[in-house]
C-alpha positions in Angstrom: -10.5 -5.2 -1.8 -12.7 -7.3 0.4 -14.7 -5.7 3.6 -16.5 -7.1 6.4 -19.3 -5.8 8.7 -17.8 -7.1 12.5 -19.2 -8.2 15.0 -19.3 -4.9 16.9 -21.2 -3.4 13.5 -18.2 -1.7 12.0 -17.7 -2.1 8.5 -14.3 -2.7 8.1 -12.1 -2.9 4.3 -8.8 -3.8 3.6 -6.1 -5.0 1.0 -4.6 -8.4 1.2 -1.6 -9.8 -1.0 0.7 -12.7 -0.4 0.3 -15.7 0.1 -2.7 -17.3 2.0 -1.0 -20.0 4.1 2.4 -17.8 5.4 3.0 -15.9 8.0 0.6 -12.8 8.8 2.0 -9.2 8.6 -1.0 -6.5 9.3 0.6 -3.0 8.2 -1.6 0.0 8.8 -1.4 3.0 7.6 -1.0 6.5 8.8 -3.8 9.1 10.1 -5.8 11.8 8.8 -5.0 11.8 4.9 -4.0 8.2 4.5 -5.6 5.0 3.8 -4.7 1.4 2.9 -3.6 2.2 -0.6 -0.6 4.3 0.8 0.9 0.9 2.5 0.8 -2.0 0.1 4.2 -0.8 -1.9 6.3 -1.2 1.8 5.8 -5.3 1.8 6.1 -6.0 -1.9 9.5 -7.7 -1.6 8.0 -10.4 1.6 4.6 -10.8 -0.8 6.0 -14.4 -1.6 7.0 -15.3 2.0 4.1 -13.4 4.2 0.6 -13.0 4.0 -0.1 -9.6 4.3 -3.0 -7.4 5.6 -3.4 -3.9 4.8 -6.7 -2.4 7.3 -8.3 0.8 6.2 -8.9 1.5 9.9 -12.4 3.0 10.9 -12.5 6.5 9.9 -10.4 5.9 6.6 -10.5 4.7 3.6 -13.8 2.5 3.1 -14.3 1.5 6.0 -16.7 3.2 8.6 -16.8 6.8 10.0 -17.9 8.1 13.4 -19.3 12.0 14.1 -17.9 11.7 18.0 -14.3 12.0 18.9 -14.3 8.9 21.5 -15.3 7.1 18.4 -11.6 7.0 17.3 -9.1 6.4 20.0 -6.8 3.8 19.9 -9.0 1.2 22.2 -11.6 1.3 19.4 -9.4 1.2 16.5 -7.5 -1.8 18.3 -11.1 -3.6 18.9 -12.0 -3.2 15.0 -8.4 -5.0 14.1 -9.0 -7.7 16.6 -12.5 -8.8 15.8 -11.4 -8.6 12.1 -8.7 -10.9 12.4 -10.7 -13.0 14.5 -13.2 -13.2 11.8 -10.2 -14.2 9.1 -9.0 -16.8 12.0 -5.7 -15.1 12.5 -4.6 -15.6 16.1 -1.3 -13.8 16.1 0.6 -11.6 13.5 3.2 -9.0 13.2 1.6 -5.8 13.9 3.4 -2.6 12.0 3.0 0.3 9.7 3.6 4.2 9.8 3.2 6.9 12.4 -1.0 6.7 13.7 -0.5 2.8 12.7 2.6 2.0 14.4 1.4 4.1 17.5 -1.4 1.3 16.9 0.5 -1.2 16.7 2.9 -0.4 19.5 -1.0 0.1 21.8 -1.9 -3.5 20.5 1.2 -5.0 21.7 1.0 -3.0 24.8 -2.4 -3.9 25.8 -3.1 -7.3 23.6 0.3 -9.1 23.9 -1.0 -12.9 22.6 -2.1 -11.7 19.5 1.2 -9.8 18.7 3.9 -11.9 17.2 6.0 -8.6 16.6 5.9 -4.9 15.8 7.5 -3.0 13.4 6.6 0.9 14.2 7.8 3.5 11.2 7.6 7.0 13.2 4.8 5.5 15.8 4.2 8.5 18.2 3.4 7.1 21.7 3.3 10.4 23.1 1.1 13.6 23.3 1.4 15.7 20.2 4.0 18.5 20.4 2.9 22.2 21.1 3.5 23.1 17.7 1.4 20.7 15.9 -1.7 21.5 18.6 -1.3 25.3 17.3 -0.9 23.8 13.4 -4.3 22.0 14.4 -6.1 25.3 15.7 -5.1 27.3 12.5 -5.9 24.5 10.3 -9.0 23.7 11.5 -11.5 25.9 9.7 -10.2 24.6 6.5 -12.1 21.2 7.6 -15.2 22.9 9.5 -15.6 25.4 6.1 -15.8 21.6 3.9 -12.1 23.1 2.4 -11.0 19.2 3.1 -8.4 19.5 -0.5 -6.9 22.7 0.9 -6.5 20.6 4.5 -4.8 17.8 2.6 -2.5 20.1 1.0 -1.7 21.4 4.1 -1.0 18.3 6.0 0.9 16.8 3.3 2.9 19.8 3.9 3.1 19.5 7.6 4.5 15.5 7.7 6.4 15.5 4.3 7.7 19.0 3.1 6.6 20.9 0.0 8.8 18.2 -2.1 6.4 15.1 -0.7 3.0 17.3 -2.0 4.8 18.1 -4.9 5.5 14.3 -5.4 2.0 13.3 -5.1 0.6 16.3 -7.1 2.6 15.1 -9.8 0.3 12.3 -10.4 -3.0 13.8 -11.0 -5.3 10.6 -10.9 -3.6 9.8 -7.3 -4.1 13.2 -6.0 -7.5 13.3 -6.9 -8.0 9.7 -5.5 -6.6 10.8 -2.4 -8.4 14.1 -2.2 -12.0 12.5 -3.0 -11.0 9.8 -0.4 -11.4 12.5 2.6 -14.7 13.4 0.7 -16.7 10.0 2.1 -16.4 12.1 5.4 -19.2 14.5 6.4 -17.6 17.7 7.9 -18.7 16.7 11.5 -16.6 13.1 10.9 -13.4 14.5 9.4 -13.4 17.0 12.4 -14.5 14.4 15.1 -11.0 11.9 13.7 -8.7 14.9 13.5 -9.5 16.6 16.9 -8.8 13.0 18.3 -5.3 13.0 16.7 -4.4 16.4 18.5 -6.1 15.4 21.6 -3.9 12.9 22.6 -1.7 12.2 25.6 1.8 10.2 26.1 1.5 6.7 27.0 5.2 5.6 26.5 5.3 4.1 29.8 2.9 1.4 28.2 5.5 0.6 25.9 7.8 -1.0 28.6 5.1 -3.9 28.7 5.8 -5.3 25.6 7.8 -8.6 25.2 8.0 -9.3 21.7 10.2 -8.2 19.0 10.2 -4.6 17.9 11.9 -2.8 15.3 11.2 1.3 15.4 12.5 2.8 12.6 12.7 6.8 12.7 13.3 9.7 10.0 16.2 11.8 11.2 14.3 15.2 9.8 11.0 13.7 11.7 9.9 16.9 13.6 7.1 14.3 15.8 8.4 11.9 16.9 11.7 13.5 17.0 14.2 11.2 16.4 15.5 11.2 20.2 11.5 10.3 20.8 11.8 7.3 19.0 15.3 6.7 20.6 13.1 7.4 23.7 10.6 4.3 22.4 13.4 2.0 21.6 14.8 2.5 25.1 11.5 1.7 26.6 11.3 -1.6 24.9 12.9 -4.5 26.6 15.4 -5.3 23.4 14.3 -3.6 21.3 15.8 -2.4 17.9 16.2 1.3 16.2 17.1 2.0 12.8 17.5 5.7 12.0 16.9 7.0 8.0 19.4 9.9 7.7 17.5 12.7 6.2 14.3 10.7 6.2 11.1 12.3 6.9 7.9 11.0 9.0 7.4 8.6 6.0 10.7 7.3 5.3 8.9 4.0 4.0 8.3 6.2 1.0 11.2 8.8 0.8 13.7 5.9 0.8 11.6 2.9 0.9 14.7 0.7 -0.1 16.7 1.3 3.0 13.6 0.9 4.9 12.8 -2.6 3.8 16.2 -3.6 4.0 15.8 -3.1 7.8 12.3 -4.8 7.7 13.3 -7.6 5.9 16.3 -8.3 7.9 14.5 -8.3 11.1 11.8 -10.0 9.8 14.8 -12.8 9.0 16.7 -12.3 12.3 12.6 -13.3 14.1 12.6 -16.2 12.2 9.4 -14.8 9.8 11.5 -14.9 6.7 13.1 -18.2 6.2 17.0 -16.9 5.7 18.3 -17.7 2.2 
């Protein structure tokens, strides 16, 4: 689990598997609760094929945390992954991962286009969030300004994966824990700072009709944000791109039925020419 102070003074960790010399997948995770460690299971069946890159994007995991919400938009995250990879001499990869990292991935691409071979985008949400979740936000917050940051991650897990996904992750206590002490490296002023970021944002689809390369999105029918007619939405944006809807699957289908979802990956992964085709 190597890290790296960058050029622009972030300290930035990650995970890396694969192998050294093949082709470069960066996967990042989700926001709020998640980190890198919540990614590395979606790639396993590539790790003889691909080099893969797991960030712990600033504000999670190990890597660095800000008090100031302009700290953490997407320009800043994007600049942290770019310097990085410049730093490992990786000119051009597969951008992808779930929801805040596929909404990354899909700004990278958007913005960055040579450094983005192709984008896979699990629930990426290139819009402003719904009504709903801005009212979740303003009920939830005192949890995080009263330091309550293992009742917020309850909550949240709640929010994006039903009672059945907390229940799932309660049932291992040491990963629970893990995950709980995780938000803990944040002061209060930090957590809050990331988190009213996340419900301050605003829809940038019509970026999305910039990109060129590949894309797969991938969407969880029961996905209450995006909807699945939003990610329909970002497909239809996308010059060719693909969509692949998980019936009954919820924001993280990589994990609800991570089978199906890396039989889509690995098939456009083939179809791109990243996999060699057996």
């Amino acid at each position: 689990m190597p890290e790296l102070t960058l050029a622009n003074g972030v300290r930035l960790h990650w995970r890396e598997a694969g192998i050294a010399d093949g082709p470069c997948i960066v996967w990042v995770h989700g926001g709020s609760v998640e980190d890198s460690s919540m990614m590395v299971a979606d790639l396993e069946p590539f790790f003889d094929r691909v080099r893969a890159l797991f960030p712990d994007t600033r504000g999670h995991g190990l890597s660095s945390r800000f008090e100031r919400v302009e700290d953490y938009t997407y320009p800043r995250k994007a600049d942290d992954v770019l310097l990085w990879l410049d730093a490992l001499g990786v000119r051009e990869a597969v951008f992808g991962g779930a929801s805040m990292g596929a909404a990354l991935s899909l700004w990278i691409a958007s913005h960055v286009p040579a450094r983005v071979r192709a984008v896979i985008s699990i629930s990426g949400p290139p819009f402003e969030p719904p009504a709903s979740d801005q009212r979740w936000w303003t009920e939830h917050r005192p949890l995080v300004a009263a330091g309550r940051f293992d009742a917020y991650f309850d909550a949240n897990v709640r929010l994006r994966m039903g009672e059945d996904g907390l229940a799932r992750i309660r049932a291992r206590p040491e990963r629970y824990g893990e995950l709980v002490e995780g938000l803990r490296r944040h002061s209060t002023a930090s957590l809050l700072a990331l988190l009213d970021e996340t419900y301050a944002r605003t829809t940038w689809l019509d970026d999305c009709a910039r990109i060129r390369c590949p894309v797969l999105v991938i969407s969880g029918s029961k996905d209450h944000f995006p909807t699945e007619a939003m990610s329909r939405q970002v497909a239809q944006t996308i010059p060719g791109a693909r969509l692949h809807v998980v019936q009954g699957g919820p924001h993280f289908p990589n994990r609800t039925h991570r089978g199906e979802v890396q039989t889509a990956i690995g098939a456009f992964l083939t179809d791109i020419g990243v996999l060699g085709r057996s």
